[in-house]
OpenMM code with the backbone's topology and positions (N, CA, C; nanometers):
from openmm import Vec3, app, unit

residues = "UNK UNK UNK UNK UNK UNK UNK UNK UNK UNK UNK UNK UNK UNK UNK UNK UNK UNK UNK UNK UNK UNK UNK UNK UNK UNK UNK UNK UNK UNK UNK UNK UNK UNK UNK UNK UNK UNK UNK UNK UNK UNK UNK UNK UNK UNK UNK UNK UNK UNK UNK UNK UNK UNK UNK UNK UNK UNK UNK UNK UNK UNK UNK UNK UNK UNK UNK UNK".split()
positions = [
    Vec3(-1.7065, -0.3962, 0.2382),
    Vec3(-1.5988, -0.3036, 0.2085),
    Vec3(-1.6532, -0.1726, 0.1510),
    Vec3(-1.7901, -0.1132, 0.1792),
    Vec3(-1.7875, -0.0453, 0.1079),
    Vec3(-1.7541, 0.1296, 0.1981),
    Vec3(-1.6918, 0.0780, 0.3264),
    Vec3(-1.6506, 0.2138, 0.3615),
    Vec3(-1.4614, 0.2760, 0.3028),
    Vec3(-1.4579, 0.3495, 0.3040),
    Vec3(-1.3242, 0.3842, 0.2852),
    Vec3(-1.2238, 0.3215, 0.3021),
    Vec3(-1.1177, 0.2721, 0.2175),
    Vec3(-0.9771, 0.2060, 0.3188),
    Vec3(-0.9208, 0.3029, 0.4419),
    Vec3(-0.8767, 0.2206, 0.5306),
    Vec3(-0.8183, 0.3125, 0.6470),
    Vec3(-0.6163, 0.2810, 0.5475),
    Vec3(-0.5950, 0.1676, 0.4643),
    Vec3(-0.4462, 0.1910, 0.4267),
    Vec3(-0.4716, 0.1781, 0.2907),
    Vec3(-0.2609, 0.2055, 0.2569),
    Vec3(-0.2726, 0.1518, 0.1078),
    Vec3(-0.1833, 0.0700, 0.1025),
    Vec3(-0.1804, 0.0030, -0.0160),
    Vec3(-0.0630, -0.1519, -0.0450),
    Vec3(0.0101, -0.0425, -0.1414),
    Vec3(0.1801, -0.0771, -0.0978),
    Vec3(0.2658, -0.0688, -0.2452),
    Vec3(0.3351, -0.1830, -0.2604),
    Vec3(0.4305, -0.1780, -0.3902),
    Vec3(0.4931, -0.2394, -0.4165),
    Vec3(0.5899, -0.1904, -0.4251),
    Vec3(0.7402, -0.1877, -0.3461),
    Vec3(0.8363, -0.1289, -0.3115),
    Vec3(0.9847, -0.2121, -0.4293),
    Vec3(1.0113, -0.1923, -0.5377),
    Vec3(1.0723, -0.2258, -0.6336),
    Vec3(1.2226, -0.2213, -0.5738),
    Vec3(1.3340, -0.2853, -0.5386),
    Vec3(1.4840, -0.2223, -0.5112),
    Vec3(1.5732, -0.2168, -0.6054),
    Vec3(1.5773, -0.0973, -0.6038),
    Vec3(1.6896, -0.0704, -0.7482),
    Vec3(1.8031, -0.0693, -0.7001),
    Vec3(1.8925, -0.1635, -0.6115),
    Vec3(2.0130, -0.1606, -0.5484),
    Vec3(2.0913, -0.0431, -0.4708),
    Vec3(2.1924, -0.0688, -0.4143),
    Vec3(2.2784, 0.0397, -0.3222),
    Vec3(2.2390, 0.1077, -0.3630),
    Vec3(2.2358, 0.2290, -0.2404),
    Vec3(2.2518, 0.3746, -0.2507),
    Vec3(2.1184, 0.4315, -0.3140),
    Vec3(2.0326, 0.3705, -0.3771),
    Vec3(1.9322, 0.4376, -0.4788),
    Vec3(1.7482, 0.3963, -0.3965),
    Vec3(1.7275, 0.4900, -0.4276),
    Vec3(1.5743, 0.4649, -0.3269),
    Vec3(1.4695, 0.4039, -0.4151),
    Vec3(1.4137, 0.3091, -0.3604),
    Vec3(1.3273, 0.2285, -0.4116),
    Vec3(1.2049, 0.3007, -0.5065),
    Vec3(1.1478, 0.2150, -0.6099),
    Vec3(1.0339, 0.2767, -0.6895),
    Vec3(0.9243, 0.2149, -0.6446),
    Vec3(0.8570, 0.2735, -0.6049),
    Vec3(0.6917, 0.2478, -0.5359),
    Vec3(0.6139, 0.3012, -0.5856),
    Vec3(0.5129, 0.1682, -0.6055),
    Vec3(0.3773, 0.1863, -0.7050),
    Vec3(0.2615, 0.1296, -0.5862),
    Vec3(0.1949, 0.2384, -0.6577),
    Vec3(0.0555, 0.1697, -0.5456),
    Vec3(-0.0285, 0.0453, -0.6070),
    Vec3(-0.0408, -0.0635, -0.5337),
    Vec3(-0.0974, -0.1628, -0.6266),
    Vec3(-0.2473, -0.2002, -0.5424),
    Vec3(-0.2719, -0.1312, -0.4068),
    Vec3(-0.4666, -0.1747, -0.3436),
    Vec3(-0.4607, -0.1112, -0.2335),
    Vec3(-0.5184, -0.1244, -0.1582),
    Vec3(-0.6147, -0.1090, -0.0349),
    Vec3(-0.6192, -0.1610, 0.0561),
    Vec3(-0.6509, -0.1486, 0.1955),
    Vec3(-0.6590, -0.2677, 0.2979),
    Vec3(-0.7392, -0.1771, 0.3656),
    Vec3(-0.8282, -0.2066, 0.4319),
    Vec3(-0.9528, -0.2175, 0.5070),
    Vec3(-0.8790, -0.2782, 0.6569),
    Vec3(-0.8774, -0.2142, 0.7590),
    Vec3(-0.8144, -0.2164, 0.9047),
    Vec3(-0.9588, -0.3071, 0.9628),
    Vec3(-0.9744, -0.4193, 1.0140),
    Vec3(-1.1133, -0.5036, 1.0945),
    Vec3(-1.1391, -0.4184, 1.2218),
    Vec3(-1.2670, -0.4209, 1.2021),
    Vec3(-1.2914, -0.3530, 1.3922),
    Vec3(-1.2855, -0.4183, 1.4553),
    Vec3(-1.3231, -0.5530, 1.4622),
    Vec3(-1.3235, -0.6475, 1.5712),
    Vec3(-1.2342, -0.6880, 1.6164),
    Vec3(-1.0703, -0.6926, 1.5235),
    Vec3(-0.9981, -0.8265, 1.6032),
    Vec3(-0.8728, -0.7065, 1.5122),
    Vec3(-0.7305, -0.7550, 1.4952),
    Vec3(-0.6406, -0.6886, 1.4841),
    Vec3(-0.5902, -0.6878, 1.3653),
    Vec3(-0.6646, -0.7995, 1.2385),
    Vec3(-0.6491, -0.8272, 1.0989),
    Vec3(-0.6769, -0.7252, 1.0142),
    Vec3(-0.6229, -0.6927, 0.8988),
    Vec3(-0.6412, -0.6164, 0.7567),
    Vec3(-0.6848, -0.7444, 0.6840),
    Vec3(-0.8089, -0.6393, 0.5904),
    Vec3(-0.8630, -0.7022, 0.4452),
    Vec3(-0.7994, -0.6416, 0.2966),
    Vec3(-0.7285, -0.7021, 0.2602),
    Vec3(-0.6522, -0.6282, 0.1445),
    Vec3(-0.7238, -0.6852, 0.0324),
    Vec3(-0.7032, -0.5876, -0.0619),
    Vec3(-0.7927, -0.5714, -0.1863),
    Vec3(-0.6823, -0.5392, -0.3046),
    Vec3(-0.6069, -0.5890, -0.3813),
    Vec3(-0.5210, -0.6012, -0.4440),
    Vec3(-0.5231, -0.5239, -0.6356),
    Vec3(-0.5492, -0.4359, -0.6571),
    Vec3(-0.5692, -0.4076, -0.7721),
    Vec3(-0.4728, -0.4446, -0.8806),
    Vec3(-0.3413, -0.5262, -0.8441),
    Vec3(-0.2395, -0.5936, -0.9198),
    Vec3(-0.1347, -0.6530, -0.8556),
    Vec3(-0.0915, -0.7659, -0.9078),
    Vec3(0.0477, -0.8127, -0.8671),
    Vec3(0.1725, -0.8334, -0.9115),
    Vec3(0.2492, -0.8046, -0.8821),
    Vec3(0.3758, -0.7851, -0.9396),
    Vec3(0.4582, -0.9049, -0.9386),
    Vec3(0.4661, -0.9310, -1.0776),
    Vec3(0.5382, -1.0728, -1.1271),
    Vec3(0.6812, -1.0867, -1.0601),
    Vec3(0.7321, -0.9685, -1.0533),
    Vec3(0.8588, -0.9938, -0.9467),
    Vec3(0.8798, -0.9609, -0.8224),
    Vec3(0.8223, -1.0139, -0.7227),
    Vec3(0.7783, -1.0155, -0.5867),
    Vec3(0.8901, -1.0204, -0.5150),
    Vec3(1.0420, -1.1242, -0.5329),
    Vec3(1.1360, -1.1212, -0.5085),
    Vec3(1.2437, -0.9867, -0.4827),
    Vec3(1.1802, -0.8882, -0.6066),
    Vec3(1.2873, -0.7589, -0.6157),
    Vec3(1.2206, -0.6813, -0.5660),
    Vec3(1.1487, -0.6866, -0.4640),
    Vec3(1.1043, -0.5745, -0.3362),
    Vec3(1.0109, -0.6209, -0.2507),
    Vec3(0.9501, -0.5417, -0.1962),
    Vec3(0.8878, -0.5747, -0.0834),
    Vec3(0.7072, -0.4774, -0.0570),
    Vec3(0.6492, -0.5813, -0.0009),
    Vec3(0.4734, -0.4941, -0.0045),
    Vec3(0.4712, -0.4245, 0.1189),
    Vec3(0.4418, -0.2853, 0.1077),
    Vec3(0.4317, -0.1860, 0.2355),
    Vec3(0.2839, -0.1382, 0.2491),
    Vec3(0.2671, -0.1579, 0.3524),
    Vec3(0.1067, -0.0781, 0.4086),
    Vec3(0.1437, 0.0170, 0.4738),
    Vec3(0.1005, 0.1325, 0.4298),
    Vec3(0.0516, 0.2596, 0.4892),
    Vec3(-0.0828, 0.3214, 0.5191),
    Vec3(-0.0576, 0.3927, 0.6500),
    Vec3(-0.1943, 0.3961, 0.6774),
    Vec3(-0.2125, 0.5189, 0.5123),
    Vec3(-0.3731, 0.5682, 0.5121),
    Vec3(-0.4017, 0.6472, 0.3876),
    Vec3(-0.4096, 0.7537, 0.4239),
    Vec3(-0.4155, 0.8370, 0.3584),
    Vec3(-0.3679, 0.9363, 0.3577),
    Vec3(-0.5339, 1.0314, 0.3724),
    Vec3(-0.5116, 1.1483, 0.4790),
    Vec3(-0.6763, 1.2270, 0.4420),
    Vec3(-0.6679, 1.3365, 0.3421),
    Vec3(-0.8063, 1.3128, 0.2768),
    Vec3(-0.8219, 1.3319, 0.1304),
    Vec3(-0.7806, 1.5367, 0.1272),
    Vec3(-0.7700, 1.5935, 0.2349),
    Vec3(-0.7288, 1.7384, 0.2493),
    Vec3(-0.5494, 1.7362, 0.2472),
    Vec3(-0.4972, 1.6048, 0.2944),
    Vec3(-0.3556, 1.6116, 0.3217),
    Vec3(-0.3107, 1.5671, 0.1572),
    Vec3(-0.4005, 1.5028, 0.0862),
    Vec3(-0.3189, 1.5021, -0.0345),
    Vec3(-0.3705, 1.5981, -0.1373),
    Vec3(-0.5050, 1.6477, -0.0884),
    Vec3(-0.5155, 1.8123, -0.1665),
    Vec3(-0.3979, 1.9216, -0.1535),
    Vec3(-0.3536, 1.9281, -0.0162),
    Vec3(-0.2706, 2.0268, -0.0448),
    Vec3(-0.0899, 2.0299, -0.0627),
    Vec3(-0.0699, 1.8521, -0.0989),
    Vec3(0.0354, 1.8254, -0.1486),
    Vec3(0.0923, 1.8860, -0.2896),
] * unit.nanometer
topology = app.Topology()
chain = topology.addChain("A")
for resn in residues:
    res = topology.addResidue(resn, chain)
    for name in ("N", "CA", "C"):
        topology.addAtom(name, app.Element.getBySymbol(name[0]), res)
């Protein structure tokens, strides 16, 4: 793992109707060259797993969040 993640893990919190979810970044995933699997790397887990949901996004390039 020691090249770059190609994604990131969140943790997508639902704060009910109408209101947009709170998302925290909680790791990494590493895209496999060989076959069609992710290696995720988890820097925390969220004790309430039930009140949302884990999203992978691909990551972001390091110029696209410079000039955010």
């Amino acid at each position: 793992m020691a090249s770059k993640p190609t994604h990131e893990v969140f943790f997508v919190k639902d704060l009910g109707k109408d209101k947009k979810g709170f998302w925290t970044k909680i790791g990494a995933a590493w895209q496999h060259k060989e076959t069609t699997g992710m290696q995720l790397k988890l820097d925390l887990l969220p004790t309430d797993l039930g009140a949302g949901d884990l999203v992978i996004l691909e990551a972001k390039a390091e110029d696209e969040e410079k000039a955010a």
